[in-house]
C-alpha positions in Angstrom: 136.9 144.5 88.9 136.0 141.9 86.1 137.7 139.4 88.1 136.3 140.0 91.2 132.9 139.7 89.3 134.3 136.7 87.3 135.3 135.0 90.7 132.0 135.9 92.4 130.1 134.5 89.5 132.4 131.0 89.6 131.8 131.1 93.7 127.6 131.6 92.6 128.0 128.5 90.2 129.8 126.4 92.3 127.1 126.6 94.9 124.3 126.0 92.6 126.1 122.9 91.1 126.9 121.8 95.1 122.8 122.4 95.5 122.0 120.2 92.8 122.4 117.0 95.0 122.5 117.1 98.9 122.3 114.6 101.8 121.6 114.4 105.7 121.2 111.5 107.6 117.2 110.5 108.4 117.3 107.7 110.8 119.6 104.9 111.4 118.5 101.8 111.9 121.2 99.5 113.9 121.7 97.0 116.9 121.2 94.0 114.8 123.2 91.1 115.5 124.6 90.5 112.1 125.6 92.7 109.1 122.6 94.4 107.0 123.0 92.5 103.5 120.3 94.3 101.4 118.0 97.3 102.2 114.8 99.1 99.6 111.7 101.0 99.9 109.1 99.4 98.1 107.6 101.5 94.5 105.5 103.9 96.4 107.6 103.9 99.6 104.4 102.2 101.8 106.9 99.4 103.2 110.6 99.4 103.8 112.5 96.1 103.9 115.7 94.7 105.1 117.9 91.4 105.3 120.3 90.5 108.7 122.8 87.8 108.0 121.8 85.6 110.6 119.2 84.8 107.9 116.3 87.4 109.3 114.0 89.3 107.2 112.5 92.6 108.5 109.5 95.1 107.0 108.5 98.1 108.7 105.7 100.2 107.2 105.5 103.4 106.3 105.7 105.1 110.1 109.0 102.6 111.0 106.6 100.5 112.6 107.9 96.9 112.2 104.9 95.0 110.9 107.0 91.6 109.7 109.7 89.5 110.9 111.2 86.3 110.0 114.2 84.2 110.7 114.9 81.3 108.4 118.4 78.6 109.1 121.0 81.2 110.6 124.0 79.5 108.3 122.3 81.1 105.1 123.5 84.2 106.2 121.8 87.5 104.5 119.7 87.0 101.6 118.4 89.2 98.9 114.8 91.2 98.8 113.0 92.7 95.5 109.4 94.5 95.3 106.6 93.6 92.7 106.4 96.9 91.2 102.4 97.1 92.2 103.7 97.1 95.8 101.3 93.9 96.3 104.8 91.4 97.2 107.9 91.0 97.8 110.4 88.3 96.9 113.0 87.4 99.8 115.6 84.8 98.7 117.3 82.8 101.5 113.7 82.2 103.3 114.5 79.3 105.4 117.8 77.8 103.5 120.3 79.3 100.7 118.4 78.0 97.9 114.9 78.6 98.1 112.2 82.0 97.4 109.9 83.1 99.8 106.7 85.3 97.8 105.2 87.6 100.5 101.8 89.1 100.5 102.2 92.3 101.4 98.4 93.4 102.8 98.7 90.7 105.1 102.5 89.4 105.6 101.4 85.9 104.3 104.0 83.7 102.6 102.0 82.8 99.5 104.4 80.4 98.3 107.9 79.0 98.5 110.3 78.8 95.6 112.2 75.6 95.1 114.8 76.1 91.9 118.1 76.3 93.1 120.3 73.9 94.6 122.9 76.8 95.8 123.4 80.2 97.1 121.1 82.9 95.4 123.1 86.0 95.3 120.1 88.1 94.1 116.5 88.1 92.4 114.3 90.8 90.3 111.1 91.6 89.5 110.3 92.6 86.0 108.6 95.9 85.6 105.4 94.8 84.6 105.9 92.3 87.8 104.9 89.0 85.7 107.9 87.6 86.4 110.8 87.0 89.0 114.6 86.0 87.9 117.1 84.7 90.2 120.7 84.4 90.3 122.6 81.5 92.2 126.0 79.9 92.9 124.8 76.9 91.4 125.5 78.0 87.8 121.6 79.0 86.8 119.4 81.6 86.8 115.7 80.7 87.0 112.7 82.8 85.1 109.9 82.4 87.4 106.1 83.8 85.8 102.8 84.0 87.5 99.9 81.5 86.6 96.7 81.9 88.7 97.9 83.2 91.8 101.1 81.3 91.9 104.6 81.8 90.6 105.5 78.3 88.2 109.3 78.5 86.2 109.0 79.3 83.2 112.9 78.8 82.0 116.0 78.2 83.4 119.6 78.8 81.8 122.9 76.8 82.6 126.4 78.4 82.6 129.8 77.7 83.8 130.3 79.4 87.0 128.3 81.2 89.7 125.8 83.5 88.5 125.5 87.0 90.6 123.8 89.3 88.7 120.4 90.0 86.8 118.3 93.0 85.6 115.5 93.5 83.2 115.4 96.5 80.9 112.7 98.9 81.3 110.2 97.8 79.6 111.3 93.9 79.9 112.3 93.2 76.3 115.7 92.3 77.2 117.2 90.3 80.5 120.5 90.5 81.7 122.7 88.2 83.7 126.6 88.1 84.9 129.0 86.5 87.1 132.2 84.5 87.7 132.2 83.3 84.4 133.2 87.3 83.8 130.6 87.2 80.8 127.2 89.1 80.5 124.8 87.5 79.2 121.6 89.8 77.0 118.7 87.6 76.4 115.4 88.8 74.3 112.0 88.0 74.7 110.5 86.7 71.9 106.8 84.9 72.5 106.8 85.0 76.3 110.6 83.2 76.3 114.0 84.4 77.0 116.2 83.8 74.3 120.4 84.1 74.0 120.7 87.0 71.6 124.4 88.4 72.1 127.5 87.9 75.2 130.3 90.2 75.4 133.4 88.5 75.6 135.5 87.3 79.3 136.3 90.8 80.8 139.2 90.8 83.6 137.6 90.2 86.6 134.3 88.6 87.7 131.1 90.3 86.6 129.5 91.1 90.1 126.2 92.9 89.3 124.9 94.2 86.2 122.2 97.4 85.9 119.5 98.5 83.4 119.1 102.6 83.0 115.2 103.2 84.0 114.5 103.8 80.6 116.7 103.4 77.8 118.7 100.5 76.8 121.7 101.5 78.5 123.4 99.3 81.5 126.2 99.2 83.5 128.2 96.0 85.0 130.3 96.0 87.7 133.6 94.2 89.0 135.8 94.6 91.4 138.1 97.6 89.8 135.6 98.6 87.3 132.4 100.0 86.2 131.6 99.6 82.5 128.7 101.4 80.7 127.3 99.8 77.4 123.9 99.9 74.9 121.8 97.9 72.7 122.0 98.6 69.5 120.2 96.2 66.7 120.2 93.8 69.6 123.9 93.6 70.1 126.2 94.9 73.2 127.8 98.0 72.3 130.3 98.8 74.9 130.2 103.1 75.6 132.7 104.2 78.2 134.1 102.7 81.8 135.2 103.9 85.1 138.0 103.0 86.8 136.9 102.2 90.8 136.2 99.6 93.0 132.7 98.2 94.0 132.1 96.2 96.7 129.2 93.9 95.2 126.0 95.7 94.1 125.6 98.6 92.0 121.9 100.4 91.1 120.8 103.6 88.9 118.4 105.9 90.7 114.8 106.3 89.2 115.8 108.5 86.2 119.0 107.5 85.4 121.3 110.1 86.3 123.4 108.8 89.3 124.5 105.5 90.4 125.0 104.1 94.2 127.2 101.7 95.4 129.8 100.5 98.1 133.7 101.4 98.1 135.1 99.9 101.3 134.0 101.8 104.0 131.9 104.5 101.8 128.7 104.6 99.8 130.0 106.1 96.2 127.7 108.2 93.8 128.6 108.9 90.2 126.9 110.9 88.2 126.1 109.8 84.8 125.6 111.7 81.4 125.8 110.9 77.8 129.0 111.8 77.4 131.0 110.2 80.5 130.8 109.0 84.4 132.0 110.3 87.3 132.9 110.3 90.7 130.1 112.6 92.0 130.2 112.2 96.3 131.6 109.9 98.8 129.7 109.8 101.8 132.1 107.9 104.8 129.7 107.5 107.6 129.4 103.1 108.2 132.4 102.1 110.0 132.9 98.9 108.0 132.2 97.2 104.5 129.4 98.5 102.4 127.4 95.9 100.5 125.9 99.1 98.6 122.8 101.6 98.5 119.3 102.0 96.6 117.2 105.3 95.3 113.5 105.4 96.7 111.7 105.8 93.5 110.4 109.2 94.2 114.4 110.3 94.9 113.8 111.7 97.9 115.5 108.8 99.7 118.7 106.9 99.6 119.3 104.2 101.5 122.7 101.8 102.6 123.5 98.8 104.4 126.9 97.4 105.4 128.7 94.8 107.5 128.9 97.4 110.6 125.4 95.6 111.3 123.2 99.0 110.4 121.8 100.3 107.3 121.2 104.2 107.2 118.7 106.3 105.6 119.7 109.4 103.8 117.1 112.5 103.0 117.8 113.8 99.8 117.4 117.1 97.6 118.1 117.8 93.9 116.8 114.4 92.5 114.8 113.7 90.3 111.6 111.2 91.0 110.6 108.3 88.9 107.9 109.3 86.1 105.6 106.7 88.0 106.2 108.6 91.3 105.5 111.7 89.2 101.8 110.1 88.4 101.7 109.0 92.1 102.2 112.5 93.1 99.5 113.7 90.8 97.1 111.3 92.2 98.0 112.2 96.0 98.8 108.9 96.4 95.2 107.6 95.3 95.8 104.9 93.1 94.0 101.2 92.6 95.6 98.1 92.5 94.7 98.3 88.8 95.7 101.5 88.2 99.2 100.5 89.8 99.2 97.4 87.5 98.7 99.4 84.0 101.2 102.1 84.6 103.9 100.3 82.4 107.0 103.1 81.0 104.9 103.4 77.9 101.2 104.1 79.4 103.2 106.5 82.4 105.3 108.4 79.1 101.5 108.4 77.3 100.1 110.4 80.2 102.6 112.6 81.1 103.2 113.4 77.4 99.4 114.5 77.4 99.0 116.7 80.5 99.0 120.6 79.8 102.3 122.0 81.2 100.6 124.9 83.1 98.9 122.1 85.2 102.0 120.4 86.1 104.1 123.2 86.8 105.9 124.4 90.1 104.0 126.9 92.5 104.2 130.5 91.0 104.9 133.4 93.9 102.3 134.9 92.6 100.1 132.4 93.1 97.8 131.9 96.0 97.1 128.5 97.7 93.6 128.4 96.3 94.4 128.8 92.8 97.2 126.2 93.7 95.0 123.8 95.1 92.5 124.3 92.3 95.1 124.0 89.5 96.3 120.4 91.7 92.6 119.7 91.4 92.6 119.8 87.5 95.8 118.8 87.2 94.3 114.8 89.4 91.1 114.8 87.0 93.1 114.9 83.7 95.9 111.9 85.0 92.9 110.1 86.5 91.0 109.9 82.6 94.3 108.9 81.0 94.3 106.4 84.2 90.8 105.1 83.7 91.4 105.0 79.6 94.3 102.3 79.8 92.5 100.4 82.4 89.8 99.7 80.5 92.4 99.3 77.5 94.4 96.9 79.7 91.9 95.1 81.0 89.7 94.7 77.9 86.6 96.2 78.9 84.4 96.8 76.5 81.3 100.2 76.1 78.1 99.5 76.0 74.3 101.3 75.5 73.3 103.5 77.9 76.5 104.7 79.5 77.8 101.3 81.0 80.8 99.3 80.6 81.2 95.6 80.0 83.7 93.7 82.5 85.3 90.5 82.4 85.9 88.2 85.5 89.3 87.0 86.7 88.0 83.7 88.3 86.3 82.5 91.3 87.3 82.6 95.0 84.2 80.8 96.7 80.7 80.8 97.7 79.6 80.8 101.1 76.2 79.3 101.8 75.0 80.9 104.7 75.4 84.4 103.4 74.9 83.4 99.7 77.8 85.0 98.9 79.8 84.4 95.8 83.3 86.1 96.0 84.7 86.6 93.1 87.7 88.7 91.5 87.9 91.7 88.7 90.6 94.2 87.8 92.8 93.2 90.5 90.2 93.3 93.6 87.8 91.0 95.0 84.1 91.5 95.2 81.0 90.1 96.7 78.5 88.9 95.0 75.1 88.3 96.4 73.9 84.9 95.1 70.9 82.5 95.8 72.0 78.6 96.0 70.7 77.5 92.9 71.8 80.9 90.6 75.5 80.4 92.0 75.5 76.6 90.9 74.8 77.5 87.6 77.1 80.4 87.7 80.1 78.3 88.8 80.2 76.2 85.7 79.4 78.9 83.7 81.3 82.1 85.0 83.9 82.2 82.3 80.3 83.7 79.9 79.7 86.1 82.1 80.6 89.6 83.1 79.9 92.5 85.0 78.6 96.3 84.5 78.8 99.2 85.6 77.6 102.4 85.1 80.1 104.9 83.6 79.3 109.1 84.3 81.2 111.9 83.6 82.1 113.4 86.6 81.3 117.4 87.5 84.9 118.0 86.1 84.0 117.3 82.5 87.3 115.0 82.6 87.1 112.1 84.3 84.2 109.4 85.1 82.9 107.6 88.6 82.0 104.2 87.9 79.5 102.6 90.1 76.5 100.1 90.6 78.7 97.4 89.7 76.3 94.2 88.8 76.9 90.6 87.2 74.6 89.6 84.5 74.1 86.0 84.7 75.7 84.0 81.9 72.6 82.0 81.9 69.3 83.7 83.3 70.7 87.2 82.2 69.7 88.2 85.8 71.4 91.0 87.7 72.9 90.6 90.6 74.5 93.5 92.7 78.5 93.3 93.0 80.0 95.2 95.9 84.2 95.2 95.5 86.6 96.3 97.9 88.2 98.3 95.9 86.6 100.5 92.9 89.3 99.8 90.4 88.3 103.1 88.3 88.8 105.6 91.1 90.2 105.6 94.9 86.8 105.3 97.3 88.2 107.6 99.6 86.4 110.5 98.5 84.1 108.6 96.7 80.0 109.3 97.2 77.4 106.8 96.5 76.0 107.2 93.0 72.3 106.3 94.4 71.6 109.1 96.3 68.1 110.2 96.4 68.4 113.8 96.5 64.7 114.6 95.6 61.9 112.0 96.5 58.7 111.8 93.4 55.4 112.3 94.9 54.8 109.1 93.1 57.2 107.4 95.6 55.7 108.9 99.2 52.5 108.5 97.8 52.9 104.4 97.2 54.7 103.8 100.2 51.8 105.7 102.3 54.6 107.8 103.7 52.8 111.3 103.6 50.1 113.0 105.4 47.7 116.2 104.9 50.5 117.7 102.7 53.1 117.7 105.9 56.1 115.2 104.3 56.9 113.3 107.4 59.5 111.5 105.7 62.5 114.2 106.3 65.6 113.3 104.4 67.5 110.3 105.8 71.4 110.2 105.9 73.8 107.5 106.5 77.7 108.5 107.0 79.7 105.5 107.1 83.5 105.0 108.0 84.8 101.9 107.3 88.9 101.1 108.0 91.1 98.0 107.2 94.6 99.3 106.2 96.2 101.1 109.2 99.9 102.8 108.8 101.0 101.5 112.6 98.1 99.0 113.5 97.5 94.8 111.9 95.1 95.1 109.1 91.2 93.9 109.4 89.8 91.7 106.5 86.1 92.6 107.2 85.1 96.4 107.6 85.6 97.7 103.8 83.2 94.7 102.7 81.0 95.0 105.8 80.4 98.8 105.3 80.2 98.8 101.7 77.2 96.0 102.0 75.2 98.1 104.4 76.2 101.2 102.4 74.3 99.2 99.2 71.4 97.9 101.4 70.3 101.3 102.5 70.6 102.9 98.7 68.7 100.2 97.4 66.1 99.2 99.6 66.1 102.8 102.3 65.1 106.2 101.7 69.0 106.9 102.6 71.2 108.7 101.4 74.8 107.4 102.0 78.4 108.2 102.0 81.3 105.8 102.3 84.8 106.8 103.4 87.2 104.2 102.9 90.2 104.2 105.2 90.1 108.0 106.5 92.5 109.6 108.5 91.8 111.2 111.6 91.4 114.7 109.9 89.4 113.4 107.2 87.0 112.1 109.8 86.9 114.9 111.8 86.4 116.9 109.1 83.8 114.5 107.5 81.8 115.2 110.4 81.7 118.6 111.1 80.9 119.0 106.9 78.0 116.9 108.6 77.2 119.8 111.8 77.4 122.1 108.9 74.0 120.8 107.2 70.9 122.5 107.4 68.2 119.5 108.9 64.5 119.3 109.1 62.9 117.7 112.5 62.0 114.8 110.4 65.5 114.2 109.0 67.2 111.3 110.6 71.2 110.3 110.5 73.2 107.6 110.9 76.6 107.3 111.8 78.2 103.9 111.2 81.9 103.1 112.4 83.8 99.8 111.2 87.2 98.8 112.2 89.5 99.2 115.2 88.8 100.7 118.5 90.6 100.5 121.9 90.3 101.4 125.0 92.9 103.4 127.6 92.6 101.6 131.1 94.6 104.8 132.5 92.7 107.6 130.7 89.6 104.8 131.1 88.4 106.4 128.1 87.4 104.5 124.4 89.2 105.5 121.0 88.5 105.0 117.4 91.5 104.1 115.5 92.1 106.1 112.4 94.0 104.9 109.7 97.0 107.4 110.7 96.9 106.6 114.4 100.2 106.4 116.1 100.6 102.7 118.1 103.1 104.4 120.1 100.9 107.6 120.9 100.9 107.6 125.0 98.6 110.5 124.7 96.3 109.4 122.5 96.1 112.6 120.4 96.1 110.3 117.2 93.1 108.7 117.7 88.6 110.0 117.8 88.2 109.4 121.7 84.7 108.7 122.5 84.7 112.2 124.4 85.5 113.8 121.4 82.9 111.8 119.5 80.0 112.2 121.8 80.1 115.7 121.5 80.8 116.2 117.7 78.0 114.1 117.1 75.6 115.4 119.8 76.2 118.7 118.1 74.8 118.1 114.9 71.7 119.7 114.6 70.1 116.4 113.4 67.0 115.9 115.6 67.6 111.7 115.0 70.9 110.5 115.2 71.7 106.8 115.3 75.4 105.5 116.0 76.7 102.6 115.3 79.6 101.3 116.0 81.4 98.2 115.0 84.8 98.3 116.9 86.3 97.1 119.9 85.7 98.3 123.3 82.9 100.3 121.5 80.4 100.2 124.5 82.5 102.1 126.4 81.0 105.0 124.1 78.9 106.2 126.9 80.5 105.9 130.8 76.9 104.3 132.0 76.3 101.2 129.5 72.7 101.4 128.9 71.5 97.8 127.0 67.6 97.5 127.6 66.2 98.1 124.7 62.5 100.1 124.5 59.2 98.3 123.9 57.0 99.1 121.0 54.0 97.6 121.8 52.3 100.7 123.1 52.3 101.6 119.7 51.2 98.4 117.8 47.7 99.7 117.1 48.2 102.7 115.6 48.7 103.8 111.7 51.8 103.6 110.5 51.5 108.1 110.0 50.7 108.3 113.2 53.6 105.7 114.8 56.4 108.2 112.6 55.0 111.1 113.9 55.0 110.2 117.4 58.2 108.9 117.3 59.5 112.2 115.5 58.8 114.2 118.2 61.2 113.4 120.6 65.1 114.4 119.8 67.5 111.2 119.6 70.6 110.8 120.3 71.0 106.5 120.8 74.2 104.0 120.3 74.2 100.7 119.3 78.1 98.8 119.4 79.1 96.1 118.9 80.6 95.1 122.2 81.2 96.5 125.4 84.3 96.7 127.5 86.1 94.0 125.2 87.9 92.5 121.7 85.2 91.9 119.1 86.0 89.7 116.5 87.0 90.4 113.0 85.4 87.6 111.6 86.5 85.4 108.4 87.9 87.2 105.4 84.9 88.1 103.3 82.2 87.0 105.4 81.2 89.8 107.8 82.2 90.3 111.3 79.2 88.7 113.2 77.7 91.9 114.5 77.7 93.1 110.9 76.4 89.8 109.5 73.3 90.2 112.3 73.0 94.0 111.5 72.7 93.2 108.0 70.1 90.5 108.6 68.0 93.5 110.7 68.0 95.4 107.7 66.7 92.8 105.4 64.1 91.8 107.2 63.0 95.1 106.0 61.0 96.3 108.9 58.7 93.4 108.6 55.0 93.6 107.6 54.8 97.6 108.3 58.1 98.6 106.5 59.3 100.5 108.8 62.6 99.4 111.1 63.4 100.6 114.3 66.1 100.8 116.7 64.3 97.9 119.0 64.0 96.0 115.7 67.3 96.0 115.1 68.5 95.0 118.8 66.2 92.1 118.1 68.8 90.7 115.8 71.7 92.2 117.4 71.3 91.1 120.9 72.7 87.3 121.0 75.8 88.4 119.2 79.0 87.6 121.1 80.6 89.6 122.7 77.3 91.2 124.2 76.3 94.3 121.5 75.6 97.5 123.8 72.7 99.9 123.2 72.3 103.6 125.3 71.6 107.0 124.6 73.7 110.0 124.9 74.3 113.4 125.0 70.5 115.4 124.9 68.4 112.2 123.9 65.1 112.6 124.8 62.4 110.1 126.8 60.2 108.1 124.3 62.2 108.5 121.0 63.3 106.1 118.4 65.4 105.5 115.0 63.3 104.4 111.9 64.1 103.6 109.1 61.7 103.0 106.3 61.9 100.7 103.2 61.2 101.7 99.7 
């Protein structure tokens, strides 16, 4: 009987070891001419990236939608492909010969630059962990330190040895750089000042040194030959060799995101070991390709391995029982929602800081006994304590300085341009760009003095008691200490997703209605005015706009600042979120004075076979025949008509938006019957009727985009509407606005809908 139980329990033990790491094949990507030299996710698995040897660079996004390609001179065969670890580029050596560096912008698949260092064959390139700088490894007996300097990546160093160079790796924090190769040394240099220095070499091993492999976060690497892999350590800054494995490796070799296994090729098969202190070994084989595996990477959140062979296909595995990186771990946290800055700051020491911090109870699996609202609740408490350790080293990172009355000082990164016409100075901070809204003569003087100035921004506690929302960003003039209001495309602080304008009216003074003539015999005529504005620019399976983030975020500002409007933004909102945006919306309780506006900016199509219109969500599927993806206007028409808002104004700046309503309506209603009455008695005429109007931006057709930073022209005219600011009577009005709109090309559409009634308007009164 005991060894029945003794063999049950070995049986139960081998079965949780086997469940500690499994495998199944996810998708197979294959048919290309040429083997698959190199394949990676990017650091929070938004792009995926592989090289052909015919010289051809693919990038799909995060849906398998390929969103770049790019064939350079055939006979320089696959090259090699590395992610900044902000996810903002990636480096593809080979670009259009053997020797030179393409950098690619990521948001927009722009080659930013071209890399010109080598005179050979790179066999393979690196970002450093805090991604400022690149190092690549070549046949002609160098590798090159590339660092960034304003915008662009300049060499920094470059070392000489005696044979071809094949590998490099920075250590985890990128104190120490490694390289090997034919000369069958590695090589450990140190930085000391911003420069690589030669600190120690360990001897000629046997073979040639193929590749060589920092641990995620010790000091530990491995190198790799042909019948070996050797494990070694720093210690006092020398090589210290630890322990070695017997095997064969085909060419690369590459730790997972915590350490504990390693991938590469073995002939035909992708090999894992599994590594400890003590030893490594053989942990799985996995014979699937059919011919020569180059070798295999770890998607930092371990849920993905990926390999890539000379059978002309590279295969994605779905994996269980490993571990994610500790910066996936924040990521997780964060549901996904962080800056560019935030991405920037999370170096190993600031990501160990925070997760060292958190209460354990927070991060903690799901208890049975625990239901999904306590779950989600805990989740909730768990983002607001990582997002104040995030927002604490951003402002630590980025020097930014308290000051009085709960603001923050910020610095400027530089200068982007001004344009004229709008008098808009665009400018850069904390890793996004901003508009500034600038007279002539103010942004002269700013130009040659930016580098004294800053911005502010107001810094409150959020209802949490943890974190803050930052907001009302403004630039104090280095000279007339004038304040000027900034409008970013990206809060850096805190993702705008979510995010609700911090100048919301919610109570109008008596002081206010009173100055502005707005009241009469005691009845408040004003109602409360809404705005809800979606704006979209980043699409999972669609190009990216430049526009409708800056576009919405203007009119968002104008109508705090100079409307009695309350506004919310929603940045780049899935087709839920929307939905569920809106009907939060059908859920208010309105007065018959209250008006709302409904502002769309971004994509929009329409379906010849359906003949129906669509707004395109940021999820929306390209290759969704039904359309079930996507806000049809049907859909849209309905929700909104629904709202128990007696004044509803939508707007929408999309394509094929005039097909919004199947009879396109564009004569606009005159005013002048009511030119000479009181303004009291004009609002209260007009708030009798129940309205439901549109107002797009085109009809049946494309409407431009418009250059980057400077408002799609239907905006641009829409924003001029509002700052004319109702002219002499301070009150705007639908016909107002048309005014402005009209001459746009293509022709802007106006109409009502749903249960709009004869003889009703949408005003909108200034402060």
């Amino acid at each position: 009987m005991k060894k029945l139980a003794s063999l049950l329990l070995l049986v139960v033990c081998i079965q949780v070891y086997a469940q500690e790491f499994t495998y199944k094949e996810k998708k197979e990507l294959k048919g290309y001419p040429d083997y698959i030299m190199d394949s990676k996710f990017s650091p929070f698995r938004n792009y995926f990236a592989l090289t052909i040897g015919n010289n051809t660079l693919e990038i799909y996004d995060k849906n398998w939608k390929k969103i770049f390609n790019h064939q350079g001179n055939p006979k320089s065969v696959g090259g090699h492909i590395s992610f900044s670890p902000d996810e903002k580029y990636l480096a593809y050596a080979k670009y259009k010969s053997d020797n030179d560096i393409a950098i690619i912008r990521l948001k927009d698949r722009k080659v930013i630059q071209v890399l010109n260092g080598h005179s050979h064959i790179i066999n393979k390139i690196e970002f450093s962990h805090n991604g400022r700088y690149l190092a690549s490894a070549s046949s002609d007996e160098t590798v090159c330190i590339w660092e960034w300097e304003n915008e662009q990546m300049v060499l920094l160093q470059k070392f000489l040895y005696e044979d071809a160079v094949m590998g490099v790796s920075f250590n985890y924090n990128d104190e120490y750089l490694l390289t090997s190769g034919y000369d069958k040394m590695v090589h450990l240099y140190k930085n000391n000042n911003d420069k690589y220095l030669l600190y120690d070499t360990i001897p000629p091993l046997k073979y040639w040194v193929y590749d060589v492999c920092f641990h995620p976060s010790t000091n530990e690497f491995v190198a790799s030959s042909q019948y070996e892999v050797r494990r070694y350590n720093i210690n006092k800054q020398k090589i210290v060799f630890n322990d070695s494995l017997k095997i064969r490796v085909n060419r690369s070799i590459k730790y997972n995101s915590t350490g504990e296994y390693l991938v590469f090729g073995k002939n035909q098969d992708v090999v894992i070991l599994k590594v400890d202190e003590d030893n490594i070994v053989e942990y799985e084989s996995i014979y699937r390709h059919s011919d020569y595996v180059f070798g295999g990477t770890f998607s930092d959140d371990g849920l993905f391995l990926t390999s890539f062979s000379s059978d002309k296909s590279s295969i994605v595995w779905e994996l269980t029982g490993v571990e994610p990186s500790r910066k996936s771990l924040i990521t997780d946290y964060m549901d996904g929602e962080l800056t560019s800055a935030q991405k920037i700051i999370l170096t190993s020491e600031v990501i160990e800081n925070i997760l060292n911090k958190l209460d354990k109870k927070l991060t903690s699996p799901r208890d049975e006994f625990e239901t999904s609202i306590q779950y989600s609740d805990r989740r909730e408490k768990l983002k607001s304590e990582v997002s104040a350790q995030l927002q604490y080293y951003t402002e630590k990172h980025f020097n930014i300085n308290s000051m009085s009355g709960g603001k923050v000082e910020i610095p400027i990164e530089r200068l982007v341009g001004y344009n004229a016409d709008l008098q808009i100075y665009k400018i850069r901070f904390l890793e996004t760009d901003a508009g500034v809204k600038l007279p002539v003569e103010d942004a002269k003087s700013f130009k040659i003095n930016w580098e004294k100035a800053h911005l502010q921004a107001n810094k409150i506690l959020n209802k949490d008691g943890v974190s803050y929302e930052y907001s009302n960003f403004e630039l104090i003039h280095p000279l007339s200490k004038k304040l000027f209001a900034v409008t970013p495309v990206e809060n850096p602080f805190h993702s705008m997703k979510k995010r609700r304008a911090i100048n919301v009216q919610k109570d109008r003074s008596e002081s206010d209605i009173q100055k502005s003539e707005k009241k009469v015999n005691g009845e408040d005529i004003l109602g409360v005015d809404r705005a809800l504005i979606f704006a979209t620019n980043i699409y999972d399976s669609f190009s990216e706009l430049v526009n409708p983030v800056i576009d919405a975020s203007t009119i968002s500002e104008e109508l705090q600042s100079n409307y009695y409007v309350q506004t919310e933004l929603l940045i780049n909102p899935t087709l839920k979120e929307a939905i569920e945006k809106i009907r939060e919306y059908a859920k208010l309780e309105y007065s018959p004075n209250d008006n709302l506006l409904i502002f769309f900016a971004g994509h929009g199509i329409y379906d010849e076979v359906f003949k129906e219109g669509y707004v395109i969500s940021r999820d929306s599927k390209s290759d969704d025949v039904a359309k079930t993806s996507y806000l049809s206007h049907s859909n849209l028409r309905t929700m909104v008509n629904n709202i128990p808002c007696k004044h509803i104004l939508l707007v929408m700046d999309v394509c094929f938006g005039g097909t919004f309503d199947p009879i396109i309506a564009s004569k606009s209603r005159a005013a002048d019957m009511y030119t000479e009455v009181t303004n009291e008695e004009f609002i209260q005429r007009k708030k009798k009727y129940k309205t439901r109007l549109y107002l797009t931006s085109g009809g049946k057709e494309y409407v431009p985009d418009g250059r980057p930073g400077h408002h799609s022209p239907f905006a641009r005219k829409f924003l001029e509407a509002m700052r004319n600011y109702g002219g002499s009577d301070g009150i705007l009005t639908i016909n107002e606005i048309i005014q402005y709109v009209e001459k746009v090309e293509p022709q802007p559409r106006f109409g009502e809908f749903g249960n709009n009634e004869p003889g009703s308007d949408f005003i909108l009164l200034v402060k």
